[in-house]
N, C-alpha and C positions, 0 to 999 in steps of 0.2 A: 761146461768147465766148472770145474771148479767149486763151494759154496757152494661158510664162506660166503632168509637171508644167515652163513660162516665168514666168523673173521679169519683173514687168513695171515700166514704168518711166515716169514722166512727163514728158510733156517737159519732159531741158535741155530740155531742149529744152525741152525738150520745153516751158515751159514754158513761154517760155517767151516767149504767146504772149503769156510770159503774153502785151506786149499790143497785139492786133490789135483789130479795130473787134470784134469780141465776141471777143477771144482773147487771143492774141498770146503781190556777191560777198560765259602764269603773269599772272590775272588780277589787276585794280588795283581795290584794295579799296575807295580813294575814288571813283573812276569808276565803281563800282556802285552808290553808292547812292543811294536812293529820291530824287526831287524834286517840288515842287508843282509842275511846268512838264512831267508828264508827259503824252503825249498818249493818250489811254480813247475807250474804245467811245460812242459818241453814248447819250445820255439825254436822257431828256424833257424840254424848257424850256432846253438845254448847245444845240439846235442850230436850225438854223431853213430857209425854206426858200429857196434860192439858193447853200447852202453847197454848197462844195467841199468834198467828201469821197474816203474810200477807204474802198469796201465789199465784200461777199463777192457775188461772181457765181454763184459755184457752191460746193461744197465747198470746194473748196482754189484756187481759185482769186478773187482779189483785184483789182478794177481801180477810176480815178478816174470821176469820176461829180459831177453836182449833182442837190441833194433838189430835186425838183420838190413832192413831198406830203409832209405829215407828219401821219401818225394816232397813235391810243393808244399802238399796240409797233414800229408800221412806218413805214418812209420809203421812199417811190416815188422812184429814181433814174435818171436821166438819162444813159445812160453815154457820156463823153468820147468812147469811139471808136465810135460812130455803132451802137451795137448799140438795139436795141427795149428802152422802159425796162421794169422790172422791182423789183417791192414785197422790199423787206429788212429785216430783222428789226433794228431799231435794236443790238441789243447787237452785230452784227456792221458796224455802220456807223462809220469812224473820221475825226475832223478831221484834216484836213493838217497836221503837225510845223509850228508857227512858228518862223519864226529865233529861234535862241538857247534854244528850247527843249531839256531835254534828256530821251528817254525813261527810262521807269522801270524799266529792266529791267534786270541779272545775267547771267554768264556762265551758258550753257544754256535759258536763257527761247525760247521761239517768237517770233518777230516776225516782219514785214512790211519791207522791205525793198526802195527805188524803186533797183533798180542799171541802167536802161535811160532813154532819154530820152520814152519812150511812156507808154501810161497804166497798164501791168501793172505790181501789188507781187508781189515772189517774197517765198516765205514763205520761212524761214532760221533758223537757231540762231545763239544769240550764243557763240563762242567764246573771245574775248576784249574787254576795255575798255581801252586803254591810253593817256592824253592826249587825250581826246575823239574818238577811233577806237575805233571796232566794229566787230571780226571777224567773219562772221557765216559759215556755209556755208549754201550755198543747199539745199533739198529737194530739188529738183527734177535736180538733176545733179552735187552732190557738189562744187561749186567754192566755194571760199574766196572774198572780197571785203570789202575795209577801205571801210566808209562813216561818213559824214559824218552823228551828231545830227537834222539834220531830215529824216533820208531813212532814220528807224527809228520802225515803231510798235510796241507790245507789243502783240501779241496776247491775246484773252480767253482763259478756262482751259480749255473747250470747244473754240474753235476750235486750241489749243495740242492736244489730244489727237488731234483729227482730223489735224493735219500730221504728227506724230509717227510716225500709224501711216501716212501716204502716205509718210515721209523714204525715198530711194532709196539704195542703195548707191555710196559713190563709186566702188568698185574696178571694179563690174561698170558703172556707168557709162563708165567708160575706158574698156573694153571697146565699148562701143556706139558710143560717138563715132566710132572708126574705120570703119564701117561703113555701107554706102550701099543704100539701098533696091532691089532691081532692077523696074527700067522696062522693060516689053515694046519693043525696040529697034524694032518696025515701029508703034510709038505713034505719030499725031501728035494733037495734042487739036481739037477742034472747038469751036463754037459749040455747046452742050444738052449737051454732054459730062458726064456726073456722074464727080467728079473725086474724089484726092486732091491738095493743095497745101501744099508747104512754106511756111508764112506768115512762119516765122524759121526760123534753122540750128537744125534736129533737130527741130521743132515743125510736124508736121503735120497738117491739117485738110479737113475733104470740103465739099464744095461743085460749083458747077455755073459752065461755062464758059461769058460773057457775051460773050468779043471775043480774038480772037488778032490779032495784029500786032507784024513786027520782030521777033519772035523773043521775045517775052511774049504770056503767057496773063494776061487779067485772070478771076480766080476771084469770082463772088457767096457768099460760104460761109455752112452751113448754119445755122449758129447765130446770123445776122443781122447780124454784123459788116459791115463797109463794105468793098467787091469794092474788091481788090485784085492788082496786078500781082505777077505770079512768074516767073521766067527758064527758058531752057532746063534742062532736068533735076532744076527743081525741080515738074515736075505728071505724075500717074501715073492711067491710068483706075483709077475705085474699084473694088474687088474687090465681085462679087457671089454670093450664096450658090450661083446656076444658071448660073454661068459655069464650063466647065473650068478648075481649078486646074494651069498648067502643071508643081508640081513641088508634093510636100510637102517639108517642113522635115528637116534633120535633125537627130539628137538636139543640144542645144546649142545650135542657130544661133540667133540673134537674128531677132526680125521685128518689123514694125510689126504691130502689135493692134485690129480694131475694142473701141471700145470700150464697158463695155455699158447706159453711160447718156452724153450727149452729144456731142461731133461729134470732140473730138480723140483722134484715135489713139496707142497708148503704145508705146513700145520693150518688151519683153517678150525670153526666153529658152526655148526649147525644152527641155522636160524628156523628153517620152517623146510617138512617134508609133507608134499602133496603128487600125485596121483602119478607117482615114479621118477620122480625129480625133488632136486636137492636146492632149496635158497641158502645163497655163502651172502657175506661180506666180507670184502676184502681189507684190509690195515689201513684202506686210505682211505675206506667208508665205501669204495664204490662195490656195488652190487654183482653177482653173477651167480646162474643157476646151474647149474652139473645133474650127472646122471650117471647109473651104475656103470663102474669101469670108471670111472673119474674120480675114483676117491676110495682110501683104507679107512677100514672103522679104527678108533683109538679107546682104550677103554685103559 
């Protein structure tokens, strides 16, 4: 849905996709503090079922949704951008900010944060509170963005640790934005094509090609989101493990990364190529090796 030794990186992109039909910015001491109008994780009997929510799709990534089901610890969600629902763990299920509500969170808190007009929350730190503006920097790509009270949620203290350790480097994010994927120039995509698809600027996803025309590729992607149109230079055939790799990386370069549990791909940094194999670092420092088919050159 929705939203390497390389460092790797989520999509600004990445990010972001967040949201596609499964995918897809000197603090003020009164403006920190606590209020009963804060908006919390859904709890038992707090929510019911037709509500609009924002909940957790995957680790770190967050989209809107209505509860179709509600059992003992779980609510079966409906997700807004046409992905196949899917059972979530109430403590990770949040009501939509009401007007005039204000969150309860502190400079440096984790939050949830609506800065696109689709159904993706980027996760973000609060940096600053100043006159009912919140600073927040994004996780996902290191950008700053002043939002508006009901377009902040706090996040829980669990899912606060998990973004923490996915938070990307802004500097080496700079770095990446300038940099473009290479597309085999004798590509053109077909119909059955198993693809990658930029679904947002830097946020890439695999999927299968349903319809080309005019110069759009419509993508079905793999994670069940709802096929969507992409332009020239934004669809690349998918790399596969038995395919010649026309070139490996070298030391440094940036690539796109399979990734090694769901469908979107991460910007990542080449640390060391030896004897057909690729050392990544990952954004939270931990290690991992790949191999051709696992990865786009970026240049």
């Amino acid at each position: 849905m929705k939203l390497i030794v390389i460092t790797l990186f989520t999509g600004l992109f990445f990010t972001a996709c967040g949201g596609l039909g499964a995918k897809t910015e000197p603090s003020n001491t009164a403006a920190n503090t606590s209020t009963a109008n804060a908006a919390a994780p859904a709890e038992e009997g707090k929510m019911k079922t037709g509500d609009t929510v924002v909940a957790r799709w995957m680790k770190n990534s967050y989209y809107e949704g209505t509860i179709e089901d509600l059992q003992a610890n779980k609510a079966k969600i409906k997700w807004s951008d046409g992905s196949n629902p899917t059972d979530v763990e109430l403590v990770d299920v949040y009501p939509l900010p009401k007007p005039g509500a204000k969150p309860d969170v502190k400079r440096d808190d984790m939050v949830l944060a609506k800065v696109s007009s689709q159904t993706y929350w980027s996760i973000a730190r609060v940096t600053e509170i100043k006159d009912g503006v919140y600073v927040v920097r994004l996780t996902d790509d290191g950008s700053t963005r002043n939002m508006p009270a009901e377009k902040i949620i706090k996040l829980n203290a669990a899912a606060s640790a998990d973004a923490v350790d996915k938070a990307v480097s802004p500097d080496i994010m700079k770095e990446v934005q300038s940099k473009k994927a290479v597309i085999p120039s004798n590509f053109t995509p077909k119909v059955g094509d198993k693809v990658l698809g930029e679904w947002a600027p830097n946020s890439w996803w695999s999927g299968k090609v349903t319809k080309v025309e005019g110069g759009k590729t419509t993508v079905a992607w793999d994670d069940g989101s709802t096929p969507r149109e992409v332009g020239d230079g934004k669809v690349m055939p998918l790399p596969e493990a038995n395919a010649k790799q026309p070139k490996m990386p070298a030391k440094g370069q940036f690539l796109l990364v399979k990734p090694e549990t769901g469908t979107k791909w991460a910007y990542a940094k080449t640390e060391d190529v030896s004897d057909g194999s690729v050392k990544i670092r990952l954004s939270d420092g931990k290690e991992r090796t790949i191999k051709p088919g696992d990865f786009v050159l970026l240049n």
